[in-house]
Structures are given as structure tokens and as C-alpha cells.
C-alpha positions in Angstrom: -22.6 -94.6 44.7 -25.1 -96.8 46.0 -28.3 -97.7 43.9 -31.0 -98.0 45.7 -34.8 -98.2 44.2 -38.2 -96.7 45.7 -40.9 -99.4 44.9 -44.1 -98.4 42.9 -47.4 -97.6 44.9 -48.8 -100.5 43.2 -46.9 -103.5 43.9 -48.1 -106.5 45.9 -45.6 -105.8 48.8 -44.1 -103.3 50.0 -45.0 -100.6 48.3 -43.4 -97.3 48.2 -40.1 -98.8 50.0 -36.8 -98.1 49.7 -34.9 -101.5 48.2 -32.7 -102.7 46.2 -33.2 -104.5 43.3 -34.1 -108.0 43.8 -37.0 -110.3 43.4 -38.0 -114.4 43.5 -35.9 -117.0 42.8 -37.0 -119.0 39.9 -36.6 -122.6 39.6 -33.7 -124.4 38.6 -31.9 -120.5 38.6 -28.2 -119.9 40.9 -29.0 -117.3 43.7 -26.0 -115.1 41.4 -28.3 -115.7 38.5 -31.4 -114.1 40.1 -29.8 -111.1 41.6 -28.5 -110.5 38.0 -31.5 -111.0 36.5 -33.9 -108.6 38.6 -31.2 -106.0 38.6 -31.6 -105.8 34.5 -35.5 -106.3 34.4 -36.0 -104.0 37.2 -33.0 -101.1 36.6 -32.1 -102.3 32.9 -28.2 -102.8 34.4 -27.5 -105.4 32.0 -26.1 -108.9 33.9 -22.5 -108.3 31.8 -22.0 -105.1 33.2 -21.8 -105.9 36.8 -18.7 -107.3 38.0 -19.7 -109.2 41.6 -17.6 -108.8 44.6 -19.0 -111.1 46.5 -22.3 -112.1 48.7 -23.8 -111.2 51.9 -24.4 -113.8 54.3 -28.5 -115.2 53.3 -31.5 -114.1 56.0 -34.6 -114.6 56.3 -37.5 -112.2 56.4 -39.7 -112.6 59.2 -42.9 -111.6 58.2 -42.9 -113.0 55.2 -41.0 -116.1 55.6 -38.8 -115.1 52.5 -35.1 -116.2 52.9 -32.8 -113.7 51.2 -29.2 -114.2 49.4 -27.6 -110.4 48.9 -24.7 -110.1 46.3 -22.3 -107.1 45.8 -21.6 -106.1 42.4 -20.1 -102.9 41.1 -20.0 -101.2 37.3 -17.4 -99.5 36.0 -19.9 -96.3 34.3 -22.9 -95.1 36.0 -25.6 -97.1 33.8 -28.5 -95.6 31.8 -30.7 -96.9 33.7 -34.3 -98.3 32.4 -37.1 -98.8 35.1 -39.5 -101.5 34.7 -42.1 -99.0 35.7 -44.3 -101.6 37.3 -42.2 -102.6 40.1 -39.8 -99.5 40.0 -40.8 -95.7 40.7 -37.7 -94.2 40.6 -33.5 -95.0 41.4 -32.1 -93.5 44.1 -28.7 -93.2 43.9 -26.7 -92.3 47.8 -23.2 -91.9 47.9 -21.4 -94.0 50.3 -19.6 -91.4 52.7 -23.8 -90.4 53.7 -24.7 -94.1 54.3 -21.6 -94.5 56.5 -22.3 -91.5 58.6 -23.0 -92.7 61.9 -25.8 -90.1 62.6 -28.7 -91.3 60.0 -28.1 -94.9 61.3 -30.9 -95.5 64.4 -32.8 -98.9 65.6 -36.7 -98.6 66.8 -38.6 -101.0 68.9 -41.4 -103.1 67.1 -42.7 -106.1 67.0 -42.6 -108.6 64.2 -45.0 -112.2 64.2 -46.2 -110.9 68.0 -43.0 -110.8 69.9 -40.7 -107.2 70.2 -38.0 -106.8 68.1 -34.9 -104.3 67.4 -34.9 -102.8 63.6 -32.4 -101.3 62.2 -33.1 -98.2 60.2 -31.7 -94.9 58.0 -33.0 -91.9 57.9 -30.9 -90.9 55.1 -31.3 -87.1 54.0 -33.5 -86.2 50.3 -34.8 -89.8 50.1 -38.0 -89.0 52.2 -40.2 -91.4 53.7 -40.5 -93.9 54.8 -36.7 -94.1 55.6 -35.0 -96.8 54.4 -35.2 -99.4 56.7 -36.4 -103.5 57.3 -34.8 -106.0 55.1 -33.0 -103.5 53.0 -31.6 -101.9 56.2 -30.6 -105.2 57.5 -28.4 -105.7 53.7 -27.1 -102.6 54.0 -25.3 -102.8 57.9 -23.7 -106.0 57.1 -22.1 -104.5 53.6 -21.5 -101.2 55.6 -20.0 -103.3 58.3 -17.9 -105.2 55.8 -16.9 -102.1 53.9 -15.7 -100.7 57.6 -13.9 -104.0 58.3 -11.5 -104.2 54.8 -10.9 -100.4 55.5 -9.2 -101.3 58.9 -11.6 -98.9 60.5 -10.9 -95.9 58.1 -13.5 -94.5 56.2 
């Protein structure tokens, strides 16, 4: 499974999004450190139960100038998980044979800071809208990809 969160109606950004849990780096504080620490104030995973595979290669965020550093953890039980319900609406959890089907992956045409760009996005079935797509999307292809890549192509 995948854990995925949909983001409260009320935060300052992106509200109502599909994400995963993250948040601002705080001074002085690893890049490990403050993927670990949003996941347990946002999803109440506590840091010791994640083991961490590895990280993503970091990215910025166009429109918001944010530069992000992704990290792939797993946990040996599925967590009893506690929202902060001021970021956090709800966890989504998608297993990982849906989010490698071929057929919910698509890219639209927009345009970011004034000048047309390609976005990746999924239109992954019961998570409703909007689908899960932007900076999250962008995460998720280059795991998926990496997933596909140590499986030699097998799925």
C-alpha cells in the first residue's frame, strides 16, 4: 500500500489535494529528519517505525519556488494512524498494482509562471477529485519508475 493524504479544506495551500505527507524544513534539521517528522505530526507514523529505503532525486516546485527532497520509507504493520486534523482530512491508502496501471496515468497541457507546460497526473479510481496530480504526481512517477526499473520491467 501506498499512503497517500487528502489535505484539509482549510490549509494555506493546496487545499483539498491529494499528497503525501511532508511539510517545511526547519532550521538546522537533515532533509531525512523533516520527512520523519511531518509524517508523525501529520499521520501519527511514529519516526521509529519507518524503515527508509532511500530518496528521490530533490525538485523544485514551480509556482511556489519550494524545492522538494522525497524519501521512501516502508513499515512493517499497517500503522494506527492519527491525523493532525488541521492539515490532514483523511489517509488514503492505494495499493501499488492500481498506481502502476498504465491506464490512470495521463499528462495535460497547462501553464505554470506564464509559459505552457506538460503535468503529469492520476486519475486513480475511489479517490475522487481532484486527481492526484502536480508535485505529488511528479514524486510518484519517479518512485513508480524506480519501482519498474529494480523489477527488471516486471510488475
Amino acid at each position: 500500500m501506498l499512503v497517500l493524504t487528502r489535505r484539509t479544506d482549510t490549509v494555506d495551500t493546496h487545499r483539498s489535494q491529494i499528497a503525501f505527507p511532508g511539510g517545511r524544513h526547519e532550521d538546522g534539521e537533515q532533509f531525512l529528519d523533516t520527512a520523519l517528522r511531518e509524517t508523525e505530526e501529520e499521520i501519527g507514523v511514529p519516526r521509529e517505525a519507518v524503515q527508509v529505503l532511500g530518496e528521490l532525486p530533490p525538485f523544485r516546485i514551480p509556482p511556489s519556488g519550494f524545492i522538494v527532497h522525497p524519501f521512501v520509507g516502508t513499515v512493517d504493520a499497517r500503522p494506527a494512524y492519527e491525523i493532525d486534523p488541521r492539515e490532514v482530512a483523511e489517509v488514503l491508502e492505494v495499493p501499488l498494482p492500481i498506481l502502476l496501471d498504465p491506464d490512470i496515468r495521463a499528462e495535460e497541457e497547462t501553464e505554470i509562471l506564464g509559459r505552457p507546460a506538460t503535468v503529469p497526473f492520476f486519475d486513480v479510481p475511489d479517490l475522487g477529485r481532484p486527481p492526484l496530480w502536480g508535485a505529488t504526481a511528479m514524486m510518484l512517477s519517479g518512485f513508480l519508475g524506480r519501482l519498474r526499473a529494480a523489477g527488471n520491467g516486471r510488475e
